[in-house]
C-alpha positions as CSV (number, residue, x, y, z in Angstrom):
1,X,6.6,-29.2,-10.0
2,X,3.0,-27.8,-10.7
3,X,2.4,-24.6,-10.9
4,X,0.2,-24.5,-7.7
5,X,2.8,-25.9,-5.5
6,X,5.5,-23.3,-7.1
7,X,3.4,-20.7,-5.9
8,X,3.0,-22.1,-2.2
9,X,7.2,-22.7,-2.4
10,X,7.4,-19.3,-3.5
11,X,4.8,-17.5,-0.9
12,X,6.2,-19.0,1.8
13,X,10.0,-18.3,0.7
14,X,8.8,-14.6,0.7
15,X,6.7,-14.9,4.1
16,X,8.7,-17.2,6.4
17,X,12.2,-15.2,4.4
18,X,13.9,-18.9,4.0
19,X,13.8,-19.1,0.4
20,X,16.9,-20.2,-0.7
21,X,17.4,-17.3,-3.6
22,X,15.7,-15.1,-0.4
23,X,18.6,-12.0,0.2
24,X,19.8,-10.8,3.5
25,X,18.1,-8.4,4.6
26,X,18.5,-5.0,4.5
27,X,20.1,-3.0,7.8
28,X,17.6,-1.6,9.9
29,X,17.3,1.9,9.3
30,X,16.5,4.6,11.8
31,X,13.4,6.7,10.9
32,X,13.2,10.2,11.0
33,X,11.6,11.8,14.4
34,X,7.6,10.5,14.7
35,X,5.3,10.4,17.2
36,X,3.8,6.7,17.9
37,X,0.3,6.3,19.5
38,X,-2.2,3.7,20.3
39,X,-5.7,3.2,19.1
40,X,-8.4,1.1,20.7
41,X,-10.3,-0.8,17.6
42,X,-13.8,-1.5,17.9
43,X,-13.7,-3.1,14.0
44,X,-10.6,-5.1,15.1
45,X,-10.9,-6.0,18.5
46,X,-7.0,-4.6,20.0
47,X,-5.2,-2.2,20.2
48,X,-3.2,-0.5,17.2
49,X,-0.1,1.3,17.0
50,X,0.4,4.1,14.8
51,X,3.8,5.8,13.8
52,X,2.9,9.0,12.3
53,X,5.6,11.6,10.4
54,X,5.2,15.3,10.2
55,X,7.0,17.1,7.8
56,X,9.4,20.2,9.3
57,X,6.5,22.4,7.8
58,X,3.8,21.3,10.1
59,X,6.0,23.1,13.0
60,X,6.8,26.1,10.9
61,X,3.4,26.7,9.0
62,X,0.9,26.9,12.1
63,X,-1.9,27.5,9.8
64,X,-1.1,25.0,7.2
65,X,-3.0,21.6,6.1
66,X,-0.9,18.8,4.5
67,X,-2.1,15.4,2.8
68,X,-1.5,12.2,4.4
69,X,0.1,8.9,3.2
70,X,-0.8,6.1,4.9
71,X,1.3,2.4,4.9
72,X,0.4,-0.5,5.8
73,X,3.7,-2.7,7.3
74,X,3.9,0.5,9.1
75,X,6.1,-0.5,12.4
76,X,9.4,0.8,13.1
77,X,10.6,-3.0,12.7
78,X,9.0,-2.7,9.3
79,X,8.5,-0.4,6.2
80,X,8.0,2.4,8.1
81,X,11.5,3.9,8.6
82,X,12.7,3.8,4.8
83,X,9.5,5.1,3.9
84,X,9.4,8.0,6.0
85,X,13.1,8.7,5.5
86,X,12.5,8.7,2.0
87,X,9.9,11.3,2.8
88,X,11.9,13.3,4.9
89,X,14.3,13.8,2.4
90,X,12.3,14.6,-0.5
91,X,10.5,16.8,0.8
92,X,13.9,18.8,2.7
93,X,14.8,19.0,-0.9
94,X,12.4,20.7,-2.1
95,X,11.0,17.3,-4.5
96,X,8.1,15.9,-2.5
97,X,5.2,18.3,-0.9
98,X,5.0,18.2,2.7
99,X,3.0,15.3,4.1
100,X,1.9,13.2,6.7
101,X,3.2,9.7,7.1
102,X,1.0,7.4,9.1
103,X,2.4,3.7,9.2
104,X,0.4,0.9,11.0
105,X,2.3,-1.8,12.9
106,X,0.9,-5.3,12.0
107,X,-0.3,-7.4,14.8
108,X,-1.4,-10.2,12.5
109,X,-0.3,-9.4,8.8
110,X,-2.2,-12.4,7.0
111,X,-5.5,-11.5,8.5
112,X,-5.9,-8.5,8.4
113,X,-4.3,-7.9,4.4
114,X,-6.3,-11.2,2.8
115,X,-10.4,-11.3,1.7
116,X,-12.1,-14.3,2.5
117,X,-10.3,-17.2,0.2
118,X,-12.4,-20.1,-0.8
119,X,-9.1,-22.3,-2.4
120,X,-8.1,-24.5,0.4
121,X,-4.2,-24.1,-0.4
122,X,-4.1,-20.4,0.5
123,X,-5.6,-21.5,4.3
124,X,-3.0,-24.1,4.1
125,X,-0.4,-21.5,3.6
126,X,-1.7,-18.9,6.4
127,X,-4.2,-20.7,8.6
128,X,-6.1,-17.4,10.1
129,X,-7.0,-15.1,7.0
130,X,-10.1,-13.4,5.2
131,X,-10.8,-10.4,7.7
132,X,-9.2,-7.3,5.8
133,X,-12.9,-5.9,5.8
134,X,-12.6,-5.5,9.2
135,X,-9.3,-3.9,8.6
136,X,-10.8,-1.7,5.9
137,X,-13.2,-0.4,8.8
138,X,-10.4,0.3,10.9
139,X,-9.4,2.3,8.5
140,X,-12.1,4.0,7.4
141,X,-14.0,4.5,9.9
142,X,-11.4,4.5,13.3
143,X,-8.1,6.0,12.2
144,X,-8.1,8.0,9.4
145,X,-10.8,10.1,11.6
146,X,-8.8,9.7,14.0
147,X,-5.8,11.3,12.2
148,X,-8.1,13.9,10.8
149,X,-8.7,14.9,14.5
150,X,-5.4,14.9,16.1
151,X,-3.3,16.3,13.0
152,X,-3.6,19.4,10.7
153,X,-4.9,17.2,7.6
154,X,-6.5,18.9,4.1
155,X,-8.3,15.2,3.5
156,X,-5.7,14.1,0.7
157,X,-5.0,10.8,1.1
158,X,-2.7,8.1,-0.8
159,X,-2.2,4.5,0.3
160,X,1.4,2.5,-0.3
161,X,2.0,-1.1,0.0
162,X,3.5,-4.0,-1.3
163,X,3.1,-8.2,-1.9
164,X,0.2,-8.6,0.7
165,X,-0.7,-4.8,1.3
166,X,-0.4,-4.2,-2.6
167,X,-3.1,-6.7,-2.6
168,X,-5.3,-5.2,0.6
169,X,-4.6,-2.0,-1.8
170,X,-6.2,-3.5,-5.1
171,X,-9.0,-4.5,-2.9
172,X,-9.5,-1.6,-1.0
173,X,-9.4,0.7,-4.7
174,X,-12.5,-1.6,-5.2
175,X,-14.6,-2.0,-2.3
176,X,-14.3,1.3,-0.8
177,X,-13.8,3.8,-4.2
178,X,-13.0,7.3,-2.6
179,X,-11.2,6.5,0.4
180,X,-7.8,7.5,-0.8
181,X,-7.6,9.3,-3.7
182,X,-3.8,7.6,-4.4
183,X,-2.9,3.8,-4.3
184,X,0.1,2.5,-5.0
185,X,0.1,-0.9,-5.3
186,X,3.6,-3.0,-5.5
187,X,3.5,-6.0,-6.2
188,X,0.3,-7.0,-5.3
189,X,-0.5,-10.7,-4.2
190,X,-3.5,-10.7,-7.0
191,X,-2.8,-14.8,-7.3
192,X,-5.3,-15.0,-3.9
193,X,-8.2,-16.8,-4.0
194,X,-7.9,-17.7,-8.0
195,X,-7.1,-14.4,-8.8
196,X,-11.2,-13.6,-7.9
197,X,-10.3,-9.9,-7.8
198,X,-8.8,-9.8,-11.3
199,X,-11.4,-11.5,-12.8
200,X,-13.9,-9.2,-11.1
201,X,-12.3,-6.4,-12.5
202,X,-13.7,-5.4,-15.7
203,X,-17.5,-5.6,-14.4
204,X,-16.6,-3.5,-11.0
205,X,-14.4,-0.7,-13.6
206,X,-17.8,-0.5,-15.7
207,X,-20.2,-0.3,-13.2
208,X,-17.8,2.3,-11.0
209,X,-18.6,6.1,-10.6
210,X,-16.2,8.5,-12.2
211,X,-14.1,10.7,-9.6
212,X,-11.1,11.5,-9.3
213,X,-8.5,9.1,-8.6
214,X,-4.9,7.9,-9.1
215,X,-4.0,4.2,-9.3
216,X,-0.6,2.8,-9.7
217,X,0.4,-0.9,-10.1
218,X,3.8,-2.5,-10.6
219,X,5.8,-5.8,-10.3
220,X,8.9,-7.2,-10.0
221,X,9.9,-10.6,-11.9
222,X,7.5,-13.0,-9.6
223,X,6.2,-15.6,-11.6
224,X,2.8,-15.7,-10.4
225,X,2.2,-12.2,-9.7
226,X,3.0,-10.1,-13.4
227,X,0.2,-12.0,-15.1
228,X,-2.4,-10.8,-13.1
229,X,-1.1,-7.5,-12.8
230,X,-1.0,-8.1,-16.4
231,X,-4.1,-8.6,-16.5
232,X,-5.5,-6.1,-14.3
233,X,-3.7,-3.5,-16.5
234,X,-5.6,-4.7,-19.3
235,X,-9.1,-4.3,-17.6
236,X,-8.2,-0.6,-16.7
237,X,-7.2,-0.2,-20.4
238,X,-10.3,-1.4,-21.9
239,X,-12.8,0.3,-18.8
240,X,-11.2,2.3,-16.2
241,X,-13.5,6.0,-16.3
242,X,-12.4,9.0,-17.3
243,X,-11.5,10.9,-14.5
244,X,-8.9,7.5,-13.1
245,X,-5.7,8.2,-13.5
246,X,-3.8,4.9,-13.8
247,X,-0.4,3.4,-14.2
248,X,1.4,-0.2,-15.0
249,X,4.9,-0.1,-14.8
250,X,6.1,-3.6,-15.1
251,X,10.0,-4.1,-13.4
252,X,11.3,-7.4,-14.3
253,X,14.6,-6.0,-13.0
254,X,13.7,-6.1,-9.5
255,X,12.8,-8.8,-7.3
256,X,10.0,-9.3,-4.3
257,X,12.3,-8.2,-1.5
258,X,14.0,-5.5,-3.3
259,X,10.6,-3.2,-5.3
260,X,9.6,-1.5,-2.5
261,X,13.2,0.0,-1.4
262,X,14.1,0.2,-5.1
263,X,10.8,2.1,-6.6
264,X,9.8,4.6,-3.1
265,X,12.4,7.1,-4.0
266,X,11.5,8.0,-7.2
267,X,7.8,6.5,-7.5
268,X,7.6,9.2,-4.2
269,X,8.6,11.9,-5.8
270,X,7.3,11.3,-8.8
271,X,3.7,11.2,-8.0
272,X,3.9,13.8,-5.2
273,X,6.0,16.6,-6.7
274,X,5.2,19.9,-5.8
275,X,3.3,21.8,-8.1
276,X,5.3,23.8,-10.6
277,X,6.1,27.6,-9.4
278,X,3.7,30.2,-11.2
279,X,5.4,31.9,-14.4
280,X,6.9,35.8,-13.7
């Protein structure tokens, strides 16, 4: 077997979840209370659903601004409920500031996480593909706006996704530099279109402004995903600026369907501990 068509026998194992070494899947959790509301897109043409968490704060601080996390695989069918429980938690505990969640239901995954792909076996795979800068838009430019104006944001904002997201993630850290200040990347699909956005990399990292930012990349043990994440590593090494905080944590001990459940906890509160209390 080539190493192209292991790749299409491995995407669609992980898409279509009929792989043979595929797990069950988890049991569907209940998510902490949220509000859900509904967005007309301009950029995307329909409407969006948005799940949105508020820490027990947001009640008891009137006054008070918090950062927001936003998710892509957001739906209460999805990533959303683990996520935000895992907030919940941490943040109850004392180990993760309070936060925002904001988790946006797919309506058509493929599209709207993928650039424009000019190898013919990724259309094969997923026939309707290449719009996520019209997703980026929605983003940018429709809900986190939107978010600012119905919620008591302080304009912090981190981004967290995996496989497909991780790779709208990557892209997004690119194309639109600023927009979160955080993005967590898991196991990011850089294998689309030839790995274009890898080999991209080292030219966009030189020629981009230095700011503040936080970039974090990891992989489980899929074949045709750690090299370019690899890779990627290696272009922030030799030419990420200054001011970009960056991490590679490779996790060959974890699988595809398991990183995202297995990392959140701790990657969570990890990178959004509270700031240590003052000295006496």
């Amino acid at each position: 077997m080539t190493r192209r068509i292991f790749r299409l026998v491995f995407v669609a194992a992980v898409v279509l979840s009929t792989g043979a070494c595929q797990q069950a899947a988890p049991e569907p959790e209940t998510p902490p209370p949220h509000e859900t509301i509904e967005l007309i897109s301009a950029a995307m043409g329909e409407t969006r659903r948005i799940n949105v968490y508020r820490p027990p704060q947001y009640a008891e601080q009137a006054e008070a601004r918090f950062p927001v996390l936003y998710m892509p695989d957001g739906g209460v069918a999805e990533d959303f409920p683990h996520v935000a429980n895992t907030l919940d938690a941490g943040i109850r505990a004392g180990e993760i500031v309070p936060m925002l969640l904001v988790g946006i239901e797919n309506t058509q995954r493929r599209r709207d996480m993928t650039p424009p792909t000019t190898v013919d076996e990724d259309r094969k795979v997923w026939p309707i593909v290449g719009e996520s800068a019209k997703f980026r838009a929605f983003l940018r430019d429709e809900l986190v706006p939107e978010i600012d104006r119905r919620y008591r944001s302080n304009g912090d904002t981190a981004i967290i996704g995996e496989s497909l997201a991780g790779l709208f993630i990557v892209e997004t850290f690119f194309e639109a530099p600023g927009l979160f200040d955080t993005s967590i990347a898991l196991s990011p699909s850089l294998w689309w279109n030839a790995h274009a956005l890898v080999d991209a990399a080292p030219a966009r990292l030189q020629a981009r402004a230095s700011q503040p930012e936080r970039l974090y990349l990891s992989a489980a043990d899929e074949t045709d995903i750690v090299p370019h994440v690899a890779t990627l590593a290696d272009a922030l090494k030799a030419h990420a600026p200054a001011t970009l905080q960056w991490t590679h944590e490779p996790r060959p001990d974890l699988r595809h369907d398991n990183i995202y459940r297995s990392l959140a906890p701790s990657l969570l509160r990890r990178l959004f501990a509270p700031p240590p209390a003052p000295a006496p």
